[in-house]
C-alpha positions in Angstrom: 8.0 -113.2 -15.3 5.3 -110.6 -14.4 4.5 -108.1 -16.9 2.9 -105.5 -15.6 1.7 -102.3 -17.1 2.4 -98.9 -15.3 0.0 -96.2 -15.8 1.1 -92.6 -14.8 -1.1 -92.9 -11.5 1.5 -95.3 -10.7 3.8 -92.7 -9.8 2.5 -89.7 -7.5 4.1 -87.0 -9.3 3.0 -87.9 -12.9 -0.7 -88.0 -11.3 -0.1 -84.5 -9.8 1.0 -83.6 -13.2 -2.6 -84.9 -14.9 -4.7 -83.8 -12.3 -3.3 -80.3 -12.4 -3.6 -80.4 -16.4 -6.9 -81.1 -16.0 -7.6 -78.3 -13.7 -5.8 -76.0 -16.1 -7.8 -77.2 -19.0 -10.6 -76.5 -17.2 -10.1 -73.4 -16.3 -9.2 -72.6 -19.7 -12.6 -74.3 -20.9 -14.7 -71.8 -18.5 -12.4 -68.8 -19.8 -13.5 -69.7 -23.1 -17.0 -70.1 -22.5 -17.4 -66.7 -20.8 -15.6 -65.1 -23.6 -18.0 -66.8 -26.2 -21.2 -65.8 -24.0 -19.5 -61.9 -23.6 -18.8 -62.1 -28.0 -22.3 -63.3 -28.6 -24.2 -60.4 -26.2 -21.4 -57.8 -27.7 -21.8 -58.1 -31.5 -24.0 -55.8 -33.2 -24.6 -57.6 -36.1 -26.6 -60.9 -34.8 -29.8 -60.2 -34.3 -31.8 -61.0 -31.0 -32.8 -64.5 -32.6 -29.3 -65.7 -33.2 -27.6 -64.1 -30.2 -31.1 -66.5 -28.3 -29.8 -69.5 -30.8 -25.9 -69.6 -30.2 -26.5 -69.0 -26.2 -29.0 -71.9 -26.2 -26.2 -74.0 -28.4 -23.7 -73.1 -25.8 -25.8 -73.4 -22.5 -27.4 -76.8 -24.3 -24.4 -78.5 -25.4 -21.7 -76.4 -24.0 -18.6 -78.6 -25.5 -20.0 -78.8 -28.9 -21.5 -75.1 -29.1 -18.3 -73.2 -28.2 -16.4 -74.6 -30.7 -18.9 -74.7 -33.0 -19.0 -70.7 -32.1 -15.4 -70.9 -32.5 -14.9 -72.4 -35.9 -18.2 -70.1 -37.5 -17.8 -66.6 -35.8 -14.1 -67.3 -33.9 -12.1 -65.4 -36.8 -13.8 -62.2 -36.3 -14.1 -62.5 -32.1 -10.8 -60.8 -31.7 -11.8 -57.7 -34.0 -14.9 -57.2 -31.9 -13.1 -57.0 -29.2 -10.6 -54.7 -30.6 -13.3 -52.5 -30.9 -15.0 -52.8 -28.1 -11.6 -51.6 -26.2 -10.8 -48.8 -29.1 -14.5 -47.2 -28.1 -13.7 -47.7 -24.7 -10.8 -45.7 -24.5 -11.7 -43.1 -26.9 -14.9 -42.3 -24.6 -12.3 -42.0 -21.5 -10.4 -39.9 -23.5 -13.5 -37.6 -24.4 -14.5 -37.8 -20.4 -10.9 -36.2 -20.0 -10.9 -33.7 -22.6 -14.4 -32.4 -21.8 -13.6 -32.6 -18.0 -9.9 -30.9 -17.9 -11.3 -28.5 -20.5 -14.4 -27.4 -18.5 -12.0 -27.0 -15.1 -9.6 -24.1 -17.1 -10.3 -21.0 -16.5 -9.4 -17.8 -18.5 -6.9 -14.6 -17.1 -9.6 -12.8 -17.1 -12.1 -14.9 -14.8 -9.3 -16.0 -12.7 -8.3 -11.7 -12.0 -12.3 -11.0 -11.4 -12.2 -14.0 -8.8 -9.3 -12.7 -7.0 -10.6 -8.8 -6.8 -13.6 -10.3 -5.3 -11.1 -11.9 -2.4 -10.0 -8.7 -2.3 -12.7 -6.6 -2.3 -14.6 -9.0 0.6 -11.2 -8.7 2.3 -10.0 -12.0 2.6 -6.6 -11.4 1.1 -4.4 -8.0 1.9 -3.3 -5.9 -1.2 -0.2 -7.7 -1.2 -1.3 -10.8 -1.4 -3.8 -9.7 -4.1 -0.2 -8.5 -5.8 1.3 -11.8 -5.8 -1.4 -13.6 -6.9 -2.0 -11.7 -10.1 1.7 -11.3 -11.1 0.7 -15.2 -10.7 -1.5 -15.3 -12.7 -0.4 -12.6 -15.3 3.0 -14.9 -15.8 
């Protein structure tokens, strides 16, 4: 008798199956890399010296400085994010405001604006009419 040990590269679909979980795992290594690099330049609270200290760690010894990074600072890396995204939309929401409230006009200017029309005679008494009942309503 032969006895023989089969390894999953034995059989072509369980080596697809490794080599694309090791494409998956590293793409999910790189995802967290970035996001460690983008949490170290984006908190306020390290200093220039130990933002310059973790991305050394991390472009050094890139397996052992991301989770290192992870275990230390990982619990508050969602928060920080959190608020990086709540100040991001409140200053597109202030954008907005200050933008759709600068484009209102009153009655009153909008009435001048058309008697000027008017008056340079590029809309007939009518028309003039119709707009203001249009703008009166």
């Amino acid at each position: 008798m032969n006895s023989t040990v089969n390894l999953a590269y034995d059989f072509p679909l369980l080596g697809a199956f490794w080599a694309m979980m090791w494409f998956f795992i590293w793409i999910i290594w790189f995802v967290l890399l970035f996001r460690v690099v983008v949490d170290i330049f984006r908190d306020d609270h390290l200093s220039g010296w130990a933002k310059t200290g973790w991305l050394l760690f991390t472009i050094v010894l890139p397996f052992l400085g991301v989770f290192v990074y992870v275990i230390a600072r990982g619990k508050d890396m969602g928060k920080r994010e959190q608020d990086h995204a709540r100040a991001k939309q409140e200053q597109t929401d202030r954008y907005i405001r200050e933008t759709a409230g600068s484009a209102r006009t009153s009655e009153a200017d909008e009435l001048v604006r058309l008697s000027e029309i008017r008056a340079r005679g590029d809309i007939t008494e009518d028309e003039y009419r119709r707009a203001k009942e249009k703008v009166l309503h």
